[in-house]
C-alpha positions in Angstrom: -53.1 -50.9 -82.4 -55.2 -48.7 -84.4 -58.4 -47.4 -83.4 -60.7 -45.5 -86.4 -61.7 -42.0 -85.8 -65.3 -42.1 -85.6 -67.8 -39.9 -84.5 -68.8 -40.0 -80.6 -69.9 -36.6 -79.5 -73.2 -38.0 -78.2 -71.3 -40.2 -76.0 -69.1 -37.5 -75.0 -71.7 -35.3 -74.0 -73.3 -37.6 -72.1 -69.7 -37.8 -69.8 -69.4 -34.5 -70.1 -73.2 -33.7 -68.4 -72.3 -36.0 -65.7 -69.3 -34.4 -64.4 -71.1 -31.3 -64.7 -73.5 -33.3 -62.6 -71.4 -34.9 -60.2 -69.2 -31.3 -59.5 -66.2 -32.4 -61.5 -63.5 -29.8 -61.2 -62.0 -28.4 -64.7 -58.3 -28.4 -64.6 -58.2 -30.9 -62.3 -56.6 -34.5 -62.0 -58.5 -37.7 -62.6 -57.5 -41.6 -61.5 -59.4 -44.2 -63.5 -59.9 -47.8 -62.5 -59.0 -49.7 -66.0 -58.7 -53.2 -65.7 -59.0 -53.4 -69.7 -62.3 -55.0 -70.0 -65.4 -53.5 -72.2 -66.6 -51.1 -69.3 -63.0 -49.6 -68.3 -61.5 -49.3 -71.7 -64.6 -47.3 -73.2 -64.3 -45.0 -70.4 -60.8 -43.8 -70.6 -61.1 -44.1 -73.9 -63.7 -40.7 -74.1 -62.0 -39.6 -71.4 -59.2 -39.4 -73.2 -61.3 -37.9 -76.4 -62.5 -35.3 -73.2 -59.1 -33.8 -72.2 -59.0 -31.1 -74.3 -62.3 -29.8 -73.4 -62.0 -29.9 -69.7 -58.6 -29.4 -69.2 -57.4 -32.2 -66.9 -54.9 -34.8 -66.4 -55.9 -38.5 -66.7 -53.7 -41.5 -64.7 -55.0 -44.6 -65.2 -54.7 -47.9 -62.6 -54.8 -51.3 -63.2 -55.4 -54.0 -60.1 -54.2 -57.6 -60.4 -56.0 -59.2 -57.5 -53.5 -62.3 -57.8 -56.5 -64.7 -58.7 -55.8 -65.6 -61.8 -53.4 -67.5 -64.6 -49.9 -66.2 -64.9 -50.4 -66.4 -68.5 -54.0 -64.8 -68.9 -52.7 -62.1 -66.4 -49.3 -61.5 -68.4 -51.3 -61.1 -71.7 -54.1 -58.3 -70.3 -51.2 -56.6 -68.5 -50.0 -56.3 -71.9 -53.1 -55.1 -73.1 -53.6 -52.0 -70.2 -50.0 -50.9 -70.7 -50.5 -50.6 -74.6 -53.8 -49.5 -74.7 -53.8 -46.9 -72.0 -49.8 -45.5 -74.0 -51.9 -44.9 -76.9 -54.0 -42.9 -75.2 -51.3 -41.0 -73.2 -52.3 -41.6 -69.9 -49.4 -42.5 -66.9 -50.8 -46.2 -66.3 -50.1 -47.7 -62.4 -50.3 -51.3 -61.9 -50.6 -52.5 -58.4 -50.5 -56.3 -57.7 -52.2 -58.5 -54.4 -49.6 -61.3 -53.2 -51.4 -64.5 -54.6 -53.8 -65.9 -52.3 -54.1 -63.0 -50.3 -57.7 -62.1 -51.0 -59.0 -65.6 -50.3 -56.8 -65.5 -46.5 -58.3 -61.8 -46.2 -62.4 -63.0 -46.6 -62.0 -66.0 -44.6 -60.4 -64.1 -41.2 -62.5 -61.0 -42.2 -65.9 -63.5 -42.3 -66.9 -62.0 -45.9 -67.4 -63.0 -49.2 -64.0 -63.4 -51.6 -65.8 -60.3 -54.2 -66.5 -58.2 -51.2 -62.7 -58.5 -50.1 -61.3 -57.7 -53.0 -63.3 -55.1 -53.9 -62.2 -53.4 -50.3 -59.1 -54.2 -51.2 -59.5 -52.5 -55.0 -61.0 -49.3 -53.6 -57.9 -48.5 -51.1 -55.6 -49.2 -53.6 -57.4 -46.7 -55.8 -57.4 -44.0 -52.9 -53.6 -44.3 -52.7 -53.0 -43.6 -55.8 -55.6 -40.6 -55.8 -53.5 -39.4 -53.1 -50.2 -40.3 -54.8 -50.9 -38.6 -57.6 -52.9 -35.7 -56.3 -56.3 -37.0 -58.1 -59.1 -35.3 -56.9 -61.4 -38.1 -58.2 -61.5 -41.5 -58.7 -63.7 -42.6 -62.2 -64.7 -46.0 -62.1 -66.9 -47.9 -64.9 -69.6 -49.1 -63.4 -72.7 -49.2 -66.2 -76.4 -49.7 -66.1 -76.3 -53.3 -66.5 -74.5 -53.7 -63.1 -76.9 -51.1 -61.3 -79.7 -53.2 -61.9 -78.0 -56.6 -61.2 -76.9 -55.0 -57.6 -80.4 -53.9 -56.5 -81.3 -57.6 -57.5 -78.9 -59.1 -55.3 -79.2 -56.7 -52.9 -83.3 -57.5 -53.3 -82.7 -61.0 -52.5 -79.6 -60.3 -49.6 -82.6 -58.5 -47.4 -81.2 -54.6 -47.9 -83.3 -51.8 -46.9 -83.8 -48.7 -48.8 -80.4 -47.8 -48.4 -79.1 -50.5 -50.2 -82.2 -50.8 -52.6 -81.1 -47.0 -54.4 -78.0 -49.3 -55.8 -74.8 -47.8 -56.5 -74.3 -44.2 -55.8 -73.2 -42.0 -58.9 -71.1 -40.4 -56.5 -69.4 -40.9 -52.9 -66.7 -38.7 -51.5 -64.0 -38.7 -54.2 -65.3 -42.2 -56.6 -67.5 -41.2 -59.3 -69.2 -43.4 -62.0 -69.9 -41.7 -64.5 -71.1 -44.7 -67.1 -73.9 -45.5 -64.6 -76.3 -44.2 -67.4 -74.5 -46.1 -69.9 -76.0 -50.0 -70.9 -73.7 -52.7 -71.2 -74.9 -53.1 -74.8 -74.6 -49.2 -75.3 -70.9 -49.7 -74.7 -69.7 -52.9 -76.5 -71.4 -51.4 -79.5 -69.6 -48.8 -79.6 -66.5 -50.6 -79.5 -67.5 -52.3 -81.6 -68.2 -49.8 -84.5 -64.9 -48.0 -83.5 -63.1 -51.1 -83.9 -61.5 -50.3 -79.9 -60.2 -53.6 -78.3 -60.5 -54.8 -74.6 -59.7 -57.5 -72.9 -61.8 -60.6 -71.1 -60.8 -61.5 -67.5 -62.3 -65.2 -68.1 -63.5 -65.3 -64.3 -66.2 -63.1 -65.6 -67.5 -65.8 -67.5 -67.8 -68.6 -64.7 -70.4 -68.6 -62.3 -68.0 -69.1 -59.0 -69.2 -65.9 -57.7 -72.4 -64.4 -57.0 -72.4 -61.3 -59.4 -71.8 -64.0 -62.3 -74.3 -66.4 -61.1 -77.4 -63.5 -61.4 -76.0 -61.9 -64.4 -75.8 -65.4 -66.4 -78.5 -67.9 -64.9 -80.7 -65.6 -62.6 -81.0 -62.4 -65.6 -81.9 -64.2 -68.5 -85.1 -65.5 -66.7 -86.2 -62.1 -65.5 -85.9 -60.6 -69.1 -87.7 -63.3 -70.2 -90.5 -63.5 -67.0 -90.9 -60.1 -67.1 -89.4 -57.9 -70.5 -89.0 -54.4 -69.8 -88.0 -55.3 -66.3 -85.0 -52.6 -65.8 -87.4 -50.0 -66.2 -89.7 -51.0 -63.3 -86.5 -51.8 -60.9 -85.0 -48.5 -61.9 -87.9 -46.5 -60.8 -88.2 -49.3 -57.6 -84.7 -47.3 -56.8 -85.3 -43.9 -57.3 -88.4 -44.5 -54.8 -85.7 -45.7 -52.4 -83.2 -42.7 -53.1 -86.0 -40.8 -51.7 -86.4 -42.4 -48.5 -82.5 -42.8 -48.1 -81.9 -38.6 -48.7 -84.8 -38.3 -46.3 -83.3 -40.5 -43.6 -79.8 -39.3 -44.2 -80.7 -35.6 -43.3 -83.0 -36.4 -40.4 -79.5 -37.9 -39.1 -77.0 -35.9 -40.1 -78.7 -32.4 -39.6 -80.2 -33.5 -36.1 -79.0 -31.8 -32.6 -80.5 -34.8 -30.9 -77.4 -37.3 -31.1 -74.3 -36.1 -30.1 -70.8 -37.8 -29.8 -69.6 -38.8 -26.3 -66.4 -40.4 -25.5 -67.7 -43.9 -25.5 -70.4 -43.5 -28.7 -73.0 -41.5 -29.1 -75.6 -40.2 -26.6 -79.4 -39.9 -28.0 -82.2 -38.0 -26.6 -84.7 -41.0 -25.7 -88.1 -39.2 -25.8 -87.0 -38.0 -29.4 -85.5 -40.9 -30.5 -88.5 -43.3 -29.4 -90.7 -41.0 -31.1 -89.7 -41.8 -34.4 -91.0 -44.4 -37.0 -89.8 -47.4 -36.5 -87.8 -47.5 -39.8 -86.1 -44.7 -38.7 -84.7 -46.0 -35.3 -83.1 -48.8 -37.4 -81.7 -46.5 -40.1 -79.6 -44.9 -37.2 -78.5 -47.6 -35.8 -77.0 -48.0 -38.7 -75.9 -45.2 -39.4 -74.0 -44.8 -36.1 -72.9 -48.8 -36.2 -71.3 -48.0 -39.6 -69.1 -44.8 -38.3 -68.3 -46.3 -35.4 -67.2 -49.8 -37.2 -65.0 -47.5 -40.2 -61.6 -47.9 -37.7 -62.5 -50.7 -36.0 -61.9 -53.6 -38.2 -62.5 -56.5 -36.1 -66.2 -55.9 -36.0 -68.6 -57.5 -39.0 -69.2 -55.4 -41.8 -72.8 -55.9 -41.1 -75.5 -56.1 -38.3 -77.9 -58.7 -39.4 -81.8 -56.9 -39.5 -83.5 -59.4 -37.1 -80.8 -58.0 -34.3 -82.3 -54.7 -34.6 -85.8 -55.9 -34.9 -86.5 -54.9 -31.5 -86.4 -51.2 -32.5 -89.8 -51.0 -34.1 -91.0 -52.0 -31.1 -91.7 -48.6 -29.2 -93.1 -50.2 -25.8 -90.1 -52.9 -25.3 -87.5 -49.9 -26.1 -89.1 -48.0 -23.2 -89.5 -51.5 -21.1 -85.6 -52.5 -21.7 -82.7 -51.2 -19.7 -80.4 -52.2 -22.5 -82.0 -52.7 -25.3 -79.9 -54.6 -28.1 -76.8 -56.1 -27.4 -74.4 -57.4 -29.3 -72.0 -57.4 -32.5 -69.9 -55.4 -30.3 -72.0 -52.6 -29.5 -75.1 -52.0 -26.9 -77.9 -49.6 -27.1 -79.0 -49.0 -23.2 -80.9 -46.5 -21.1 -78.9 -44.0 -19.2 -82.0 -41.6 -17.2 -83.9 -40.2 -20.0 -80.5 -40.8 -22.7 -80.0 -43.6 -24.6 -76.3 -44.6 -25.2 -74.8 -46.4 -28.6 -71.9 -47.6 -27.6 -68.7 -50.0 -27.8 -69.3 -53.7 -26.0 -65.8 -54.7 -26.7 -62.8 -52.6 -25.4 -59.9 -52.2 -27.3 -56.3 -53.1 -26.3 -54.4 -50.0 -27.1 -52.0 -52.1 -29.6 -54.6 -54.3 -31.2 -57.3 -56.4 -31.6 -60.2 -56.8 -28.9 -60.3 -56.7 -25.0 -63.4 -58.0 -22.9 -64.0 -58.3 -19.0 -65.7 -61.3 -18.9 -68.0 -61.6 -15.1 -69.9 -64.8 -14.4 -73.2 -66.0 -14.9 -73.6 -63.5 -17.9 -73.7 -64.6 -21.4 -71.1 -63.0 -23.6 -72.4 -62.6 -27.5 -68.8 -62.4 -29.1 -70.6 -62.0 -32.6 -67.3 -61.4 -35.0 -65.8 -64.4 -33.7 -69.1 -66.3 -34.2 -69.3 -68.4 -30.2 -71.0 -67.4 -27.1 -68.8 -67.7 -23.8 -70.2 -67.7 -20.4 -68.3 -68.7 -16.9 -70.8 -70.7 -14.4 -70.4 -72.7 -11.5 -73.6 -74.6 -12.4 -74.3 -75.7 -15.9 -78.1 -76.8 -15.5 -80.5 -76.9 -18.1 -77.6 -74.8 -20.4 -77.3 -75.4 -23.8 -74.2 -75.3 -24.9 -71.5 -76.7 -27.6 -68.4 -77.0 -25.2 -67.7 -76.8 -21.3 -64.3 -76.5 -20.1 -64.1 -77.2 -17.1 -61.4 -75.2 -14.4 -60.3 -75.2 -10.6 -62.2 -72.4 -9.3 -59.6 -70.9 -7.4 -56.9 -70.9 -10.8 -59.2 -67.9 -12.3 -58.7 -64.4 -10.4 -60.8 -62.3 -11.3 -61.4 -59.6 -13.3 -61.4 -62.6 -16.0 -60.8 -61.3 -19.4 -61.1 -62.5 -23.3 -58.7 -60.7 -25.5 -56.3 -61.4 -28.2 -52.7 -62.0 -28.1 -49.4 -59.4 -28.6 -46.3 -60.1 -29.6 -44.3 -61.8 -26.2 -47.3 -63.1 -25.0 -46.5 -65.8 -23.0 -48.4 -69.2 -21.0 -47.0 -70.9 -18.1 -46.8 -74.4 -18.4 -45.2 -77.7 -16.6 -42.5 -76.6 -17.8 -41.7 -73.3 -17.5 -43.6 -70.7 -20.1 -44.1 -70.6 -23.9 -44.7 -68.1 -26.1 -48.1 -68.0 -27.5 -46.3 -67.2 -31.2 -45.0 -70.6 -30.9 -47.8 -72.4 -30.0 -49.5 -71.1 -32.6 -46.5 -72.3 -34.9 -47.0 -75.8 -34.1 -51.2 -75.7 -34.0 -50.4 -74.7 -37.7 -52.7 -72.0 -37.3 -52.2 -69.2 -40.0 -50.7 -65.8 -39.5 -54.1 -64.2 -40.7 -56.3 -66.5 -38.1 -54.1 -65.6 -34.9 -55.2 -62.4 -33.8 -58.8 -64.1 -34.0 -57.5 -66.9 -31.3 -59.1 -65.7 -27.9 -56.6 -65.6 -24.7 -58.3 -66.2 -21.2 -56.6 -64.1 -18.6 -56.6 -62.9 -15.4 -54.6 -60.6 -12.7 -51.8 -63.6 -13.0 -51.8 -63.6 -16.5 -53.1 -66.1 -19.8 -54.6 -69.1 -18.6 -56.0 -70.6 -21.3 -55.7 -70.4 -25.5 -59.4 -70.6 -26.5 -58.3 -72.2 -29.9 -61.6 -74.5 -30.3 -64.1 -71.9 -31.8 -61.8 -72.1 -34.5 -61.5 -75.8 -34.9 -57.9 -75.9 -33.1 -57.0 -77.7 -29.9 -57.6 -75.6 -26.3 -54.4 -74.9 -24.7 -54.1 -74.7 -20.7 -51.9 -73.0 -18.9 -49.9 -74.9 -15.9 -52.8 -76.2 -13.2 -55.4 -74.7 -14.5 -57.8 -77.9 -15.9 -59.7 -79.7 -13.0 -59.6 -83.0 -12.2 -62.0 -85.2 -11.3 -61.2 -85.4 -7.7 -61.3 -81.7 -7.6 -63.6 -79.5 -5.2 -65.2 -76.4 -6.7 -65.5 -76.4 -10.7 -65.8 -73.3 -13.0 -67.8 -74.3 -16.2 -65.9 -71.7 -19.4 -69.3 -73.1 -21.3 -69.3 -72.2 -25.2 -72.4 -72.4 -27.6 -71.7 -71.6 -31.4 -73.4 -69.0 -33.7 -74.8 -69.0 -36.8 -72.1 -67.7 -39.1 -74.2 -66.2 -42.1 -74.6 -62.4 -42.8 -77.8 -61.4 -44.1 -76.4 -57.7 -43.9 -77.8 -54.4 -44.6 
């Protein structure tokens, strides 16, 4: 490979001013996503050319997400070794088990990119850690800035999501967000510097590619000049993030408590509306980072509510759902869990009758009635009475779990075996139990077969009935 040794100062500067800008440590370490494509090779390429001057290391890593052709993935895993050996920097190749990312989205309930960009960005951080990087350089260039505030435009984001991608957060850093797509090939270009093409980039399966080549080319022509106008749309909405972030962050008025996060009322409900929402948020979001069964995302229309200062004061609890509530407690409000956690995994909810139960990130309301009426539901299961003790409760399974039938007891592992329901879906299944243990597999949300324990279903001839009634949600995110 030989690349020809032209001038790029002006590019290098420009690097070099954003690490200045971004707080880049000399002497440090630095990991860079390269996944051989335009973006990623120009970048450790200067990087490379930047070494000297600020004194660090560079390790590269390269992510096959286990999407693509053997043969397409064999020839640009040529590619990163070579290219990033020329350059002298240690290259780390980490590969996803084939089909993994698609198994991931459906039981997370998010979009195949988003997965496997989650999945991308904790790879990176254990290599930072690995090899003691202090930050993470990724390519990211103008081009992509504007298409995510597009999308993000169209998905419904507020003004958090409108400033586009940060330039910085925690230890990831993109310094190329400056940089135009057409900025960067030329310059390949006129260096005569190879990359690679992933040829996913070129179809229009996902949404990214669908607004870069069919949505794009009618903006530029619609409106030319139209970065310009939705780059200064997002500095506008930088403003009002920085604003809301330090009204939350530096504020004595919301404290942690052991089950959330207590809130002075009278200050809270004096706040613009906008605001109210934007801590929500805010508190949904650290309170979601270790609990993975929860959506990524609280849809806008839940928290609606909260620009509404009378029903806020009117409502004992004022939004629930999604896992969380937001109620009254005297003159405190309180942002905590709904769903209470089984020590080992997964979820764990007392379920009391006559009360509707929003389980949001398994997408079905459950309610247990003796009276169906004028209900709308999907399903009705319908059980003796007297074979449910309370406290009744919806959780998922463990390891050993077991359900008595005719015939003795089966493990719930094996059931699931011969339902053919995948390893990735199970700890989604819902177990009804009670003080005598799992009574019922609650399968059907997830288009499986229900599974009664021994007794349990009525029969016609029997007295009492208890209606387990099931309506289904609406499964789309329109997110944050």
């Amino acid at each position: 490979m030989s690349l020809t040794k032209k001038n790029h100062n002006n590019f290098k500067q420009r690097i070099s001013d954003a690490f200045k800008r971004l707080g880049v440590p000399a002497g440090g370490r630095l990991l860079v996503g390269f996944s051989g494509g335009p973006d990623s090779t120009f970048l450790l390429y200067l990087l490379s050319k930047l070494k000297q001057d600020w004194n660090f290391e560079l390790f590269a890593a390269y992510i096959d997400h286990g999407m693509r052709s053997k043969t397409e993935l064999r020839e640009e895993t040529r590619f990163v070794k070579s290219f990033s050996g020329e350059m002298g920097v240690p290259l780390y190749i980490e590969r996803i088990p084939e089909g993994d990312i698609r198994k991931g989205s459906a039981a997370e309930g998010i979009s195949v990119e988003e997965y496997a960009r989650n999945r991308r960005y904790s790879l990176f951080k254990g290599l930072a850690l690995k090899v003691k990087a202090s930050r993470i350089v990724l390519g990211h260039n103008y081009d992509d800035q504007i298409e995510t505030i597009i999308m993000r435009f169209f998905q419904g984001s507020n003004f958090s999501g409108l400033s586009g991608i940060p330039e910085k957060r925690d230890i990831i850093i993109r310094p190329l967000i400056n940089f135009s797509k057409s900025e960067i090939l030329g310059y390949l270009k006129e260096h005569n510097i190879p990359f690679s093409v992933d040829s996913t980039n070129l179809k229009t399966d996902y949404l990214r590619n669908k607004v870069r080549h069919k949505l794009m080319p009618v903006i530029s022509e619609v409106f030319p000049g139209y970065d310009t106008g939705i780059q200064v749309f997002s500095e506008k909405m930088k403003v009002l993030k920085e604003f809301s972030e330090n009204e939350i962050l530096h504020n004595k008025n919301i404290k942690i408590c052991n089950a959330g996060y207590k809130i002075d009322g009278s200050w809270f409900v004096g706040l613009p509306g906008f605001l109210r929402i934007e801590i929500v948020y805010y508190l949904f979001d650290k309170m979601m980072s270790s609990d993975k069964i929860f959506h990524k995302r609280i849809p806008y229309r839940f928290l609606r509510i909260l620009l509404d200062k009378d029903m806020i004061q009117k409502r004992k609890i004022i939004i629930k759902g999604y896992g969380f509530k937001l109620s009254w407690k005297k003159r405190s409000l309180f942002w905590e869990r709904d769903v209470v956690y089984d020590r080992k995994k997964g979820y764990f909810i007392v379920i009391k009758k006559n009360i509707v139960y929003d389980i949001d990130f398994l997408h079905f309301s459950i309610t247990l009635s003796e009276d169906i009426g004028n209900t709308v539901c999907d399903e009705v299961l319908h059980v003796d009475s007297e074979c449910l003790n309370e406290p009744v409760i919806l959780r998922s399974w463990k390891d050993g779990d077991k359900i008595k039938v005719r015939r003795g007891a089966r493990l719930i592992k094996k059931i699931f075996q011969e339902l053919k329901i995948p390893e990735f879906k199970r700890d989604l299944i819902p177990l009804i139990t009670d003080r005598e243990g799992i009574k019922l597999i609650l399968a059907g949300p997830l288009g499986y077969d229900n599974i009664y324990g021994y007794n349990i279903k009525s029969k016609k001839s029997s007295g009492d009935k208890l209606n387990i009634m099931i309506k289904y949600m609406e499964t789309g995110n329109s997110g944050r």
